[in-house]
C-alpha positions in Angstrom: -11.2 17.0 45.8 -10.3 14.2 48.0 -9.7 10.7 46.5 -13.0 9.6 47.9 -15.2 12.4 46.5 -13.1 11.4 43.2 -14.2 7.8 43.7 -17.8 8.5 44.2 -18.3 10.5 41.5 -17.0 7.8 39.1 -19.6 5.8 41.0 -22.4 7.9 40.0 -21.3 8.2 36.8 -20.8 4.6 36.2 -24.7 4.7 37.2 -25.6 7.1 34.9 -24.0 5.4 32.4 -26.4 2.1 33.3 -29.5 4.1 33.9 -29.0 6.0 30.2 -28.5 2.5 28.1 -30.0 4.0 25.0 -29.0 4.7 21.3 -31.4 6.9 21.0 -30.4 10.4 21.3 -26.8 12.3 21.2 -23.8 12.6 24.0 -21.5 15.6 23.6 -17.8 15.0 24.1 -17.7 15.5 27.4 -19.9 13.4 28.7 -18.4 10.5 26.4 -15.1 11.3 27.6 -15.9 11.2 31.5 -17.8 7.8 30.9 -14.9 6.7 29.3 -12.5 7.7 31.6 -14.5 6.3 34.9 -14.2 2.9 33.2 -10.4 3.0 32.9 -10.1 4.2 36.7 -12.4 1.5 37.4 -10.7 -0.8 35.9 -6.9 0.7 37.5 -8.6 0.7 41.3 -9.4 -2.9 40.4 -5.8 -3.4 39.5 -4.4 -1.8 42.7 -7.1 -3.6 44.8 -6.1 -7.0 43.7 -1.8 -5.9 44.4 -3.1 -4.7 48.1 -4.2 -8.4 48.5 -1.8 -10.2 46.8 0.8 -8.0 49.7 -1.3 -8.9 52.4 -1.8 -12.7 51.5 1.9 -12.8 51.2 2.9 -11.8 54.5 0.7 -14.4 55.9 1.6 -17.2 53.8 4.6 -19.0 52.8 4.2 -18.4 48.8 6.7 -17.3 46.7 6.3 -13.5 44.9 6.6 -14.7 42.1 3.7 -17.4 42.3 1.3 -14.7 44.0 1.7 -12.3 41.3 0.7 -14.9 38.7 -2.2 -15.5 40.9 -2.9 -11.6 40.6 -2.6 -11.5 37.2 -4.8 -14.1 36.2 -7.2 -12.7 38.8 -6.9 -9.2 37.0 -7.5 -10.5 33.7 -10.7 -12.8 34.5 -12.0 -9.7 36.3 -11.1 -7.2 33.3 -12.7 -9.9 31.1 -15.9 -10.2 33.3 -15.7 -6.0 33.8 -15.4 -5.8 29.6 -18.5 -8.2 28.8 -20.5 -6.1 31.7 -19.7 -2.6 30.1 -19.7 -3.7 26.8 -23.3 -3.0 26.1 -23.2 0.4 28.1 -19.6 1.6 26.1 -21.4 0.7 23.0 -25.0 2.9 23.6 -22.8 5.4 24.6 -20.6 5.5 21.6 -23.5 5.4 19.3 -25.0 8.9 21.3 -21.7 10.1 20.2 -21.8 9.5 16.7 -25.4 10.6 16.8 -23.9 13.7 18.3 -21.2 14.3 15.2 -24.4 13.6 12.5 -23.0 9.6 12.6 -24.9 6.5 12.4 -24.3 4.5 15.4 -23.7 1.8 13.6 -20.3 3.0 13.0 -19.3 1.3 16.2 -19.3 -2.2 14.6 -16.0 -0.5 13.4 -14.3 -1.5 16.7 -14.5 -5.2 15.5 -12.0 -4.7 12.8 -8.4 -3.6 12.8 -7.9 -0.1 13.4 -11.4 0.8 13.0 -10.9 1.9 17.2 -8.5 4.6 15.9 -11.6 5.8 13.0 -13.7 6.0 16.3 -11.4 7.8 18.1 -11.2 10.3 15.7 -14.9 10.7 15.2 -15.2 10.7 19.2 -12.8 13.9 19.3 -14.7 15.5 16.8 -16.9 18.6 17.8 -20.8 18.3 18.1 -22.4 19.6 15.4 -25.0 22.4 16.8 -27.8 21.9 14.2 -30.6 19.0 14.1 -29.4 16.5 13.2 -31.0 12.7 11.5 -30.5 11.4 15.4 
């Protein structure tokens, strides 16, 4: 698989991800765990994107290094801020399938707000999905 076909797919998932913003229903580990995943290389190509630039913008200009990788990593952060209030709603419907998947209320999520309640929900999200009806 080239890193374009790689690329795309993360694409369509990422879509997926948009078109299935629901709490309604349950996500097997899997599928939680390739959503999750085609955020964090979304939000690493966005990271190598914005050092290509910063390389390019500094062989045509007379700035320091050291000035344009400030500029890049300010850049980076507004964009993983703006990334992490876009996805936010998605990573939490899809969190909430997952727990719905393990015999979990979604509600469980509101754990991520507290200290080390995102390890609790990393353990439940490893968890196995449990075969018979569930409440969800």
């Amino acid at each position: 698989m080239s890193l374009m076909d790689f690329i795309l797919k993360q694409i369509e998932v990422q879509k997926d991800t948009i078109g299935n913003m629901t709490s309604v229903g349950r996500l097997n580990k899997e599928e939680f765990f390739e959503k999750f995943i085609a955020n964090i290389v979304c939000m690493g190509l966005s990271l190598v994107f914005l050092f290509i630039l910063a390389a390019i913008v500094s062989m045509f200009s007379k700035t320091t290094l050291v000035g344009l990788l400030a500029v890049v990593v300010v850049a980076y952060y507004t964009l993983l801020f703006i990334y992490w209030i876009s996805s936010f709603i998605g990573i939490s419907y899809a969190g909430a399938r997952r727990l719905h998947d393990i015999n979990k209320p979604g509600s469980l999520m509101l754990l991520m707000f507290i200290p080390f309640g995102s390890f609790v929900l990393l353990y439940y999200f490893t968890l196995k999905s449990v075969k018979k009806n569930n409440l969800y």
